[in-house]
C-alpha positions as CSV (number, residue, x, y, z in Angstrom):
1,X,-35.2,-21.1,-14.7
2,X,-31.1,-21.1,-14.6
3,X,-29.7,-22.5,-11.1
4,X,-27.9,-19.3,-11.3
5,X,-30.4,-16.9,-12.0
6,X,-33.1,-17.6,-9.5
7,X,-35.3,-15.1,-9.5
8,X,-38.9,-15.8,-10.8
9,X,-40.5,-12.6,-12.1
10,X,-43.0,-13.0,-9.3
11,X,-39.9,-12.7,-7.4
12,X,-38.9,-9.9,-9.0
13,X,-42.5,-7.7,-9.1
14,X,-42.8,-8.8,-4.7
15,X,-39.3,-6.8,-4.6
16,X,-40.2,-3.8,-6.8
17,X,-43.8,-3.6,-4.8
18,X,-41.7,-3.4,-2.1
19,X,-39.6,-1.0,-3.1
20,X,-42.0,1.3,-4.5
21,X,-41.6,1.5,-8.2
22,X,-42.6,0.2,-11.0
23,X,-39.8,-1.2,-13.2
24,X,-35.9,-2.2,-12.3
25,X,-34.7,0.9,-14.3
26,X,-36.5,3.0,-11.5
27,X,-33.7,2.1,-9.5
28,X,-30.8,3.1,-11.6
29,X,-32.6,6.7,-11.6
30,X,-29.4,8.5,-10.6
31,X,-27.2,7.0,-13.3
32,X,-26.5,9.4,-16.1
33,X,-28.0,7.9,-19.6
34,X,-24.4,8.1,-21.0
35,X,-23.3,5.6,-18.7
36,X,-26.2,3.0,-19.2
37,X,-26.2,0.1,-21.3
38,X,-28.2,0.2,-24.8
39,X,-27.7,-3.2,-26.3
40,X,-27.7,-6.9,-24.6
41,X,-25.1,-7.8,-22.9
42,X,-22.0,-9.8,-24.9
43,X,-21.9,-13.1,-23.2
44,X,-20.4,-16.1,-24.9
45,X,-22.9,-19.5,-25.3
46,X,-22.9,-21.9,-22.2
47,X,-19.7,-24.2,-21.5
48,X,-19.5,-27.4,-20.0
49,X,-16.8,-27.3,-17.2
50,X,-14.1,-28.9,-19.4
51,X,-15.2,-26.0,-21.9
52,X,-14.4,-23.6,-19.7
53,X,-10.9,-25.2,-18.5
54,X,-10.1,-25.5,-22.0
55,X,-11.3,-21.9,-22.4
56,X,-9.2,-20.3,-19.4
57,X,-6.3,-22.3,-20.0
58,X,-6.3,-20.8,-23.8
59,X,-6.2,-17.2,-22.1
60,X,-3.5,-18.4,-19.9
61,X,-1.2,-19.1,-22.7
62,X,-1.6,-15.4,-24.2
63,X,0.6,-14.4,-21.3
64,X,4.2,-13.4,-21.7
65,X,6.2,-15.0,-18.6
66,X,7.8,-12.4,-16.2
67,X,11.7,-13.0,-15.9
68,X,12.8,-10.0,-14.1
69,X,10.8,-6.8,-12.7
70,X,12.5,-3.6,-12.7
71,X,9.1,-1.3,-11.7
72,X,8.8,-0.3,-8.2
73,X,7.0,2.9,-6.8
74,X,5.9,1.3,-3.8
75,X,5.7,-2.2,-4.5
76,X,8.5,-4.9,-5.0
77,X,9.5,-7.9,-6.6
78,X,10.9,-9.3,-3.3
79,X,11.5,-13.4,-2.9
80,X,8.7,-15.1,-1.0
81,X,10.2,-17.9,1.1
82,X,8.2,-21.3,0.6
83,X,7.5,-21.6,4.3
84,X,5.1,-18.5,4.0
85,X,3.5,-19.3,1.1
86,X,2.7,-22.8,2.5
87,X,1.7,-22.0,6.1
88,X,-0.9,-18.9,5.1
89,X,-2.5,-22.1,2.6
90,X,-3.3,-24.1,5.5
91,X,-6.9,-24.2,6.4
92,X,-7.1,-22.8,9.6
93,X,-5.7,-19.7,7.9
94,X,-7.3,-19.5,4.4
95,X,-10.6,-20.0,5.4
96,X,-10.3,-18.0,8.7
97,X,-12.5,-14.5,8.8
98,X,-12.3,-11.8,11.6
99,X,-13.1,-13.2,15.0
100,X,-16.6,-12.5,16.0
101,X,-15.9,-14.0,19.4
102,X,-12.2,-13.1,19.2
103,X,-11.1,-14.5,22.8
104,X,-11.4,-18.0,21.3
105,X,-9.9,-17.3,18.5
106,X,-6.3,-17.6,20.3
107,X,-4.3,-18.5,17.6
108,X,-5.3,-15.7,15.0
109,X,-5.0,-13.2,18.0
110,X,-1.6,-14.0,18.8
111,X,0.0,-13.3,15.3
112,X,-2.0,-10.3,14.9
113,X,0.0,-9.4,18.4
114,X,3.2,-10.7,17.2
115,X,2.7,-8.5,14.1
116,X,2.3,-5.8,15.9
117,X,5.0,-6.0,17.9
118,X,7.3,-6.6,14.3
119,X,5.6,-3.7,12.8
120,X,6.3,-1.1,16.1
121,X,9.8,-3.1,16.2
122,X,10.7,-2.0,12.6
123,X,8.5,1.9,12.8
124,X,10.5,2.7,15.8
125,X,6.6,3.8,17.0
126,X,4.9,2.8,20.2
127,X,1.5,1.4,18.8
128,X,0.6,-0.7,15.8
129,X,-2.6,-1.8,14.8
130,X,-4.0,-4.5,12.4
131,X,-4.2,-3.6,10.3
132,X,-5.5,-1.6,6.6
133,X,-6.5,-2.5,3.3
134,X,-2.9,-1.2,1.5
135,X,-0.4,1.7,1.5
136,X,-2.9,4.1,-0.1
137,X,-5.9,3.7,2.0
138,X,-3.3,3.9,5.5
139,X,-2.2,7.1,4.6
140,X,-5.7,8.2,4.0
141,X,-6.5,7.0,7.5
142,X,-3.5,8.3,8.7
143,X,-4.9,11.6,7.3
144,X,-8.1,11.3,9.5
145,X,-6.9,10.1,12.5
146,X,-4.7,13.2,12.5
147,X,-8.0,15.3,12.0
148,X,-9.6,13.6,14.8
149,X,-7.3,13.6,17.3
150,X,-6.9,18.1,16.7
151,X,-10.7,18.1,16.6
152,X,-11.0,21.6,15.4
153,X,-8.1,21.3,12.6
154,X,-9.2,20.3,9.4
155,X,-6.1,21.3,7.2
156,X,-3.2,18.5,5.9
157,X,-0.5,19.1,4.4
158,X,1.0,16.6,1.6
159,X,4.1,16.7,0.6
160,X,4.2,16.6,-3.9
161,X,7.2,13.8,-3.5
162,X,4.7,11.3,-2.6
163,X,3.6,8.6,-5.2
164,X,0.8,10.3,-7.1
165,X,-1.7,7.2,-7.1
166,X,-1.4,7.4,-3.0
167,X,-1.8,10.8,-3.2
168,X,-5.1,10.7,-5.4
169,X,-6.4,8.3,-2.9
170,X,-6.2,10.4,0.2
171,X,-7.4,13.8,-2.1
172,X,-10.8,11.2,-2.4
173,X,-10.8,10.9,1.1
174,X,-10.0,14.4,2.4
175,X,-13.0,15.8,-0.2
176,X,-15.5,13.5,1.3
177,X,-14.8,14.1,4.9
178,X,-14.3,17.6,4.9
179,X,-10.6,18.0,5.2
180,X,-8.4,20.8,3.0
181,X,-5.7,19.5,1.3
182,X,-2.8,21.2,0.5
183,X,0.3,20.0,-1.4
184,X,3.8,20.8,-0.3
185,X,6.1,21.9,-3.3
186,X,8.8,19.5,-4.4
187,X,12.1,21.2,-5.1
188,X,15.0,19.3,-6.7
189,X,13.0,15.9,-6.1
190,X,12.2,16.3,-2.3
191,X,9.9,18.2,-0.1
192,X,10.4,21.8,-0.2
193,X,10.9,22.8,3.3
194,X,10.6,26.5,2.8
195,X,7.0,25.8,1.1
196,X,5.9,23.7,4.1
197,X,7.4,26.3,6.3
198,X,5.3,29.2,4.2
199,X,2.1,26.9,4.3
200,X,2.2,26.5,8.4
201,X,2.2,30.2,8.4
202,X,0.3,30.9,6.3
203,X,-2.6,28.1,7.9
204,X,-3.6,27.6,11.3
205,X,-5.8,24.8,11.1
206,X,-3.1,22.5,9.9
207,X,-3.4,19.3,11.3
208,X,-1.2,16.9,10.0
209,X,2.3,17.4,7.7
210,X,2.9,13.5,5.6
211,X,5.8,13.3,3.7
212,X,7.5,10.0,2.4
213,X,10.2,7.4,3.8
214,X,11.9,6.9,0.5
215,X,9.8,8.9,-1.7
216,X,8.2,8.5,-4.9
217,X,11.8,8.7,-6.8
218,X,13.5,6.4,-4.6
219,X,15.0,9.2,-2.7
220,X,15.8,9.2,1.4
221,X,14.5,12.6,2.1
222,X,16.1,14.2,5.0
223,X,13.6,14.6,7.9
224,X,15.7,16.4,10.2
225,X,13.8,18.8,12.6
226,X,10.8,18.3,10.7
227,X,9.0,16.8,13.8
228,X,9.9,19.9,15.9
229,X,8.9,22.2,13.2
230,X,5.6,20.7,13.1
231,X,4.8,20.3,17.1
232,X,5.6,24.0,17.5
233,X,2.8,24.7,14.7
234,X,0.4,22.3,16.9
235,X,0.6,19.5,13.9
236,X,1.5,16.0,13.4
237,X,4.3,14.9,11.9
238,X,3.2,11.9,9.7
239,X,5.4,9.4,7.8
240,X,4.2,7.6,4.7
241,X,6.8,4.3,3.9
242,X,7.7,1.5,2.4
243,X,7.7,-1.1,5.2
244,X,10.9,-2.9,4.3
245,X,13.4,-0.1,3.5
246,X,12.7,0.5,7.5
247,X,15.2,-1.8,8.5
248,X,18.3,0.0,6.9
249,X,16.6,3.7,6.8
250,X,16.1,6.2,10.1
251,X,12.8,5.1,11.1
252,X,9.4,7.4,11.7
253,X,10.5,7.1,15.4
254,X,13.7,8.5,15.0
255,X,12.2,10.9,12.9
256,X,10.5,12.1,15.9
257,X,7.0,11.2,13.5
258,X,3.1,10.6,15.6
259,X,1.9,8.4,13.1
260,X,3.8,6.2,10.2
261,X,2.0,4.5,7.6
262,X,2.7,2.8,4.1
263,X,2.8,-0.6,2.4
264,X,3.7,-4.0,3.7
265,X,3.8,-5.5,0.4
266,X,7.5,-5.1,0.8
267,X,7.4,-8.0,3.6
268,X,7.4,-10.8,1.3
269,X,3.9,-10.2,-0.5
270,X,3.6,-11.6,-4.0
271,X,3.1,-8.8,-6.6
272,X,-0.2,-11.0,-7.3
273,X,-1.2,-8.6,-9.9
274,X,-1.6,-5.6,-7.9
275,X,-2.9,-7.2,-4.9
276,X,-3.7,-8.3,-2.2
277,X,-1.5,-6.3,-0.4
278,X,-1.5,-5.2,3.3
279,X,-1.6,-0.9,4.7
280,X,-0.1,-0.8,7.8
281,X,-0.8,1.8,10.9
282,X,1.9,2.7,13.6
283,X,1.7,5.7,15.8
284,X,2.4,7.1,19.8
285,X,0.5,5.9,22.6
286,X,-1.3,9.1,23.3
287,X,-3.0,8.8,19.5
288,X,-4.0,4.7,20.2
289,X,-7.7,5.7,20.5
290,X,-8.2,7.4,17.6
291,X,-6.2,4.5,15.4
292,X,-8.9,2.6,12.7
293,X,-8.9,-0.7,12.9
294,X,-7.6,-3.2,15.9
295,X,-5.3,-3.5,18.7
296,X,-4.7,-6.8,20.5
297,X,-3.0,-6.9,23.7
298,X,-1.4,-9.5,26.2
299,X,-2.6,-10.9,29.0
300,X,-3.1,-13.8,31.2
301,X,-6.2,-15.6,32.1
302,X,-8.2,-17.1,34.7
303,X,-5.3,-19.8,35.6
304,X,-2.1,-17.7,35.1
305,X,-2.0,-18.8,31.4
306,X,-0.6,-15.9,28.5
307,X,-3.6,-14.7,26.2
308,X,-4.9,-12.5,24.0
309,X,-7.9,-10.2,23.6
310,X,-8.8,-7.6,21.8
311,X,-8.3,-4.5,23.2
312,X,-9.3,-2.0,21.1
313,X,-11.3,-2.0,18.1
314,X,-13.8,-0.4,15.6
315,X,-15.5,-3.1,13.8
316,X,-18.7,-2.9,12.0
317,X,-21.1,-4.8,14.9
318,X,-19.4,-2.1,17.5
319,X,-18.7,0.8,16.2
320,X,-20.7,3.9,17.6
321,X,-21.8,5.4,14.3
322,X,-20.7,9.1,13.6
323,X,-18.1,8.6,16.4
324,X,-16.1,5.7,15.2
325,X,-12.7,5.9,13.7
326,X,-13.4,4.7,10.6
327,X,-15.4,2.7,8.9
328,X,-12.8,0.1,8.6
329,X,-15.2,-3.6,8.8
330,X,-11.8,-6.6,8.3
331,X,-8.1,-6.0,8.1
332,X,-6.3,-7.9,5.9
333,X,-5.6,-10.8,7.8
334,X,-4.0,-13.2,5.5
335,X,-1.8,-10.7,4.4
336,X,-0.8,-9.8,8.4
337,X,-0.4,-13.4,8.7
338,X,2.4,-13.4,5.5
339,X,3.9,-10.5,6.9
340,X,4.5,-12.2,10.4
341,X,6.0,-15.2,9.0
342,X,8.1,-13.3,6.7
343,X,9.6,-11.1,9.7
344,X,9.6,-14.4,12.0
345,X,12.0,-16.0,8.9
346,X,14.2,-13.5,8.3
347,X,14.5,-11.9,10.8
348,X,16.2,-8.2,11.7
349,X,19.3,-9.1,10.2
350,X,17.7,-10.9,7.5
351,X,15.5,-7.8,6.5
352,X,18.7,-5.4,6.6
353,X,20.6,-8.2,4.5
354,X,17.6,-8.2,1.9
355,X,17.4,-4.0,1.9
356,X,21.2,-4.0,1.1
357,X,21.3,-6.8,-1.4
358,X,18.8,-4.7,-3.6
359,X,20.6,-1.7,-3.2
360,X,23.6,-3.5,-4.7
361,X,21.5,-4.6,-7.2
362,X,20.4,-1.0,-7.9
363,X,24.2,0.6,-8.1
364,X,24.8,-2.1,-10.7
365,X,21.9,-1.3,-12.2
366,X,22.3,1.9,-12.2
367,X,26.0,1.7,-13.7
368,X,24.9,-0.3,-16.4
369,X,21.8,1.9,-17.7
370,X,23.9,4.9,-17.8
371,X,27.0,3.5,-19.4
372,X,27.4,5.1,-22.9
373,X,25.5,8.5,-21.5
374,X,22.1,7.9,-23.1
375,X,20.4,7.7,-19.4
376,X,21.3,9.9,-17.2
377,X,20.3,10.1,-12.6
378,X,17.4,12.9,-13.0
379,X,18.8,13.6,-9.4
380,X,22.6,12.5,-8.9
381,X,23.2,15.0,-5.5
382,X,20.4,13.1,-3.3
383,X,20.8,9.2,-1.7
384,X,18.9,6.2,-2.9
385,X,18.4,2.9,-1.7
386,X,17.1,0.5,-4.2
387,X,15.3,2.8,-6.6
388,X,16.3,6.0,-8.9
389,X,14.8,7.8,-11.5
390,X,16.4,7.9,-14.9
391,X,16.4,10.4,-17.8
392,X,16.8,8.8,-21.5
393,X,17.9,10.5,-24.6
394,X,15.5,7.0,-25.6
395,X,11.3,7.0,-25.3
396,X,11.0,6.0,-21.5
397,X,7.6,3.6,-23.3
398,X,10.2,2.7,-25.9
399,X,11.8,0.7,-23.8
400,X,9.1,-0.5,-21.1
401,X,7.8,-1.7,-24.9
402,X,11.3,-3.7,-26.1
403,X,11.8,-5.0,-22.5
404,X,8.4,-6.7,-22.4
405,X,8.9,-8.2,-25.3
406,X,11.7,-10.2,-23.5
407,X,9.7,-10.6,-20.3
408,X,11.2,-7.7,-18.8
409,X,9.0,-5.1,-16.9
410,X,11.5,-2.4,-17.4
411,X,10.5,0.7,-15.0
412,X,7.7,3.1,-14.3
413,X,7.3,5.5,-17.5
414,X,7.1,9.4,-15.2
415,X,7.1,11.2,-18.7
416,X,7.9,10.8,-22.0
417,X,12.5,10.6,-21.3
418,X,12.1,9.5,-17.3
419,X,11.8,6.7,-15.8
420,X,11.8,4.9,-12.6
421,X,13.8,2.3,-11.7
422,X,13.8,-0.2,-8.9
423,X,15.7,-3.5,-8.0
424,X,15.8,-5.8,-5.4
425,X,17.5,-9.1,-4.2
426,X,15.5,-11.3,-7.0
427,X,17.3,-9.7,-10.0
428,X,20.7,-11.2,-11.4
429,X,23.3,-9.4,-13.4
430,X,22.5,-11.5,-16.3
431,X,19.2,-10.1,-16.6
432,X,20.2,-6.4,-15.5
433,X,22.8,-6.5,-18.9
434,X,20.0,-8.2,-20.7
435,X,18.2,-4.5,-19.7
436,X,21.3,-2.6,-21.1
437,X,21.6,-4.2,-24.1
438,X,17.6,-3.5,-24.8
439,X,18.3,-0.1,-24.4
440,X,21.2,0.4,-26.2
441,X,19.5,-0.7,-29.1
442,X,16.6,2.0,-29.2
């Protein structure tokens, strides 16, 4: 028998008695036969370990070294500061799971409190909690909690400028919890506001209105008198954003917004491949119960001494069934962790220094893709930060295609002649021509 394969088929026969059928495919019953597997798996022959180093490190080489990242739409090739990456490698940290007993667990409660006072520092909201899985998931939540807290409205409102992959996300979770989902129109790359205003006639039962904070094209959207528009319909006013572009944008709270959600990948998270990354959760006191996830608070203890507890919660060994907030079971708290060390080191001026320096970087960016008048701003009349989207008289995968070749991750292909564009304070001039001259050449 393989160390790795335990099971004797005694074993195996005690668990299908005990199950009540006969064979193991009994239990894939409910899987279509298109989907099942008709020949033996392809697995390579056993490898010693230094096989299997040899093996990995072979794959390794296959990759092409990034030297510059120019794709955004909601996540960024920000600098990580060395101080972050070492700390959250530290073994109290890395091997640290959610506190079962969370009052001794001091040291993980306070930066999950100091976290959530950044994260309510930079939202402009009241509450913050700790926290979601990533941008797409909070939203979702968001989504829910907006639900829950009307009780008998079961209608939200989605505005068509938000990134299509978040958007799929929360259409999963509206279907399967019995929410309508409707899609505000966009109209010269924002959120149309006379479509919202027909759809909150047009529906009572509207719940929640999300629209973005920049949105999918890299444009600040102008939220003004949003908030009161949707409080006299009885509905939320929900913001979806990227956490870092908070620091030199109107915030949610400003915005007048009840819940803000989005990505914290901004705050120093590595790219890593598409993860992990960390959803964050803000909102107004009066909506802190129904908030997913935790809440630590402050407080002292039996000799005077500051502490932490948790104050509010919904994890898996208390939640109260069918009337929890979610389903939520850990928050991501490595990725808290980075986030609060990356705030604690830059700081508020730091943040609004980094959020400039990449929209430098974008103008320049921008001046040198569209010299010569083969790229063109799809949407020149509305402001940007630090991304844009750009229409080619060039194959947008033409040139996603020549700039990889060079190491380059050039944009986000939208369709065939757009694409989106995103830079930040890690690029240099040198590599931005580098871009240029790529595409000049198609």
């Amino acid at each position: 028998m393989h160390r790795y394969f335990p099971h004797t088929e005694e074993d195996i026969r005690a668990m299908l008695d005990r199950c009540g059928v006969a064979e193991l495919k009994e239990l894939y019953s409910d899987v279509p036969e298109e989907l099942t597997l008709k020949a033996p798996y392809d697995l390579p022959e056993e490898m010693s370990e230094t096989e299997v180093r040899r093996h990995f490190d072979a794959l390794a080489a296959r990759n092409i070294p990034l030297e510059a990242c120019f794709a955004g739409g909601g996540f960024y090739d920000h600098a990580v500061p060395a101080a972050a990456a070492s700390l959250i490698g530290r073994s109290e940290f890395l091997t640290a799971y959610t506190p079962y007993q969370p009052e001794i667990s001091q040291g993980t409660l306070q930066y999950i409190f100091e976290y959530q006072t950044m994260m309510c520092r930079l939202t402009g909201m009241e509450v913050s909690n700790a926290s979601m899985y990533d941008g797409a998931t909070a939203t979702a939540e968001a989504a829910l909690m907006a639900v829950a807290a009307s009780r008998k409205k079961r209608r939200v409102l989605l505005s068509a400028t938000i990134s299509p992959a978040v958007r799929r996300v929360v259409a999963t979770y509206a279907r399967f919890h019995g929410i309508e989902l409707a899609e505000i129109r966009e109209e010269g790359g924002v959120t149309s506001r006379a479509h919202l205003e027909e759809l909150l006639v047009q529906h009572s039962d509207v719940a929640a209105v999300i629209v973005p904070i920049p949105n999918y094209y890299g444009i600040v959207e102008d939220h003004s008198g949003l908030a009161d528009l949707c409080h006299s319909k009885k509905a939320l006013l929900v913001t979806q954003c990227v956490a870092a572009d908070l620091a030199v944008l109107r915030t949610p709270g400003e915005w007048g917004a009840d819940i803000a959600c989005g990505d914290a990948q901004s705050l120093g998270i590595p790219l890593s491949f598409g993860g992990p990354y960390l959803g964050f959760l803000c909102a107004t006191k009066a909506l802190m119960r129904k908030m997913p996830g935790r809440i630590v608070g402050q407080t002292t203890d039996s000799e005077g001494r500051r502490s932490f507890v948790l104050t509010l919660q919904a994890r898996e060994q208390h939640i109260r069934r069918e009337k929890a907030t979610s389903n939520i079971c850990s928050n991501q708290g490595l990725m808290t962790l980075y986030a609060s060390i990356y705030m604690s080191l830059t700081g508020a001026n730091g943040l609004r220094e980094i959020a400039m320096a990449g929209h430098n970087a974008a103008l320049y960016l921008l001046e040198k893709m569209t010299k010569g008048g083969r790229a063109r701003l799809v949407y020149p009349d509305k402001p940007f930060l630090n991304e844009f989207l750009l229409e080619t008289d060039y194959p947008a995968q033409a040139l996603i295609d020549a700039a990889l070749d060079r190491g380059i991750l050039a944009g986000i292909k939208v369709d065939d002649n757009r694409i989106l564009m995103a830079a930040t304070e890690t690029q240099t001039r040198e590599q931005v021509d580098l871009l240029a001259n790529i595409a000049s050449k198609l």
